[in-house]
N, C-alpha and C positions, 0 to 999 in steps of 0.2 A: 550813843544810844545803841549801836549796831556791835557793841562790845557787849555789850548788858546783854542783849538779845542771841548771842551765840554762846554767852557761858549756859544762859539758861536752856541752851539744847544741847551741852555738852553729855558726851554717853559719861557718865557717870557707872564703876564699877566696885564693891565694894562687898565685903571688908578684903582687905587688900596689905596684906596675905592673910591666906585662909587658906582650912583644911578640907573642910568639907562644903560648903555652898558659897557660891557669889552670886550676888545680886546684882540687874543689869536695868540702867535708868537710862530715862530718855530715849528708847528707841523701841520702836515697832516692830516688836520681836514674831510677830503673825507672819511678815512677808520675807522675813531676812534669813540668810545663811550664816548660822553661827560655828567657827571652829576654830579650835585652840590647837597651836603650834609649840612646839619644844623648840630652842634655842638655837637648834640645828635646821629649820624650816622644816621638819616630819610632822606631819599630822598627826596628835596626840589622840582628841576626839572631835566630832564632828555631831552638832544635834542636831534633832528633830523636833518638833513643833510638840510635838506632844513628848517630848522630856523637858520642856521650858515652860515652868508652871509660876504666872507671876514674874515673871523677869530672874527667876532663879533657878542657876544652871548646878549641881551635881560635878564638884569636881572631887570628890572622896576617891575615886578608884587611881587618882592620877597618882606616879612619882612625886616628892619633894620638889622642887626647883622653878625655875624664871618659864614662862609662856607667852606666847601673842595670843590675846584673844581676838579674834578677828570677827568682824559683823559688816558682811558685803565687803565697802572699800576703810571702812573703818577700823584702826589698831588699836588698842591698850593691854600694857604689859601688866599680866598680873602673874602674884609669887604665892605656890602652894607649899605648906610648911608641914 
């Protein structure tokens, strides 16, 4: 039961890769610090509550390639194409 109950609060990120928007599920994006790292741990971008409209983040301005998307203590790797 307690497997059931943690997929369905899994952060969920998608589409996955993507050019221009990802969308971000399952998380309380009101109180969280969101920010996407390059491969090399540099800060790529860094948002704010009011660039996150609906759980979707704007990553058009980034480079090609692999990122951490990070939210608080939370990771998932997404790829901008």
């Amino acid at each position: 039961m307690n497997d059931f109950i943690d997929k369905q609060n899994e952060l969920v990120v998608y589409p996955n890769p993507s050019n221009e928007f990802v969308y971000i599920k399952n998380i309380d994006l009101n109180s969280k610090k969101i920010e996407l790292f390059d491969m090399n741990g540099r800060l790529a971008k860094s948002y704010n509550k009011s660039e996150i409209l609906e759980g979707k983040l704007s990553v058009s301005n980034l480079q090609a390639g692999n990122y951490i998307l990070k939210i608080d203590t939370i990771s998932k790797k997404i790829i901008i194409k």
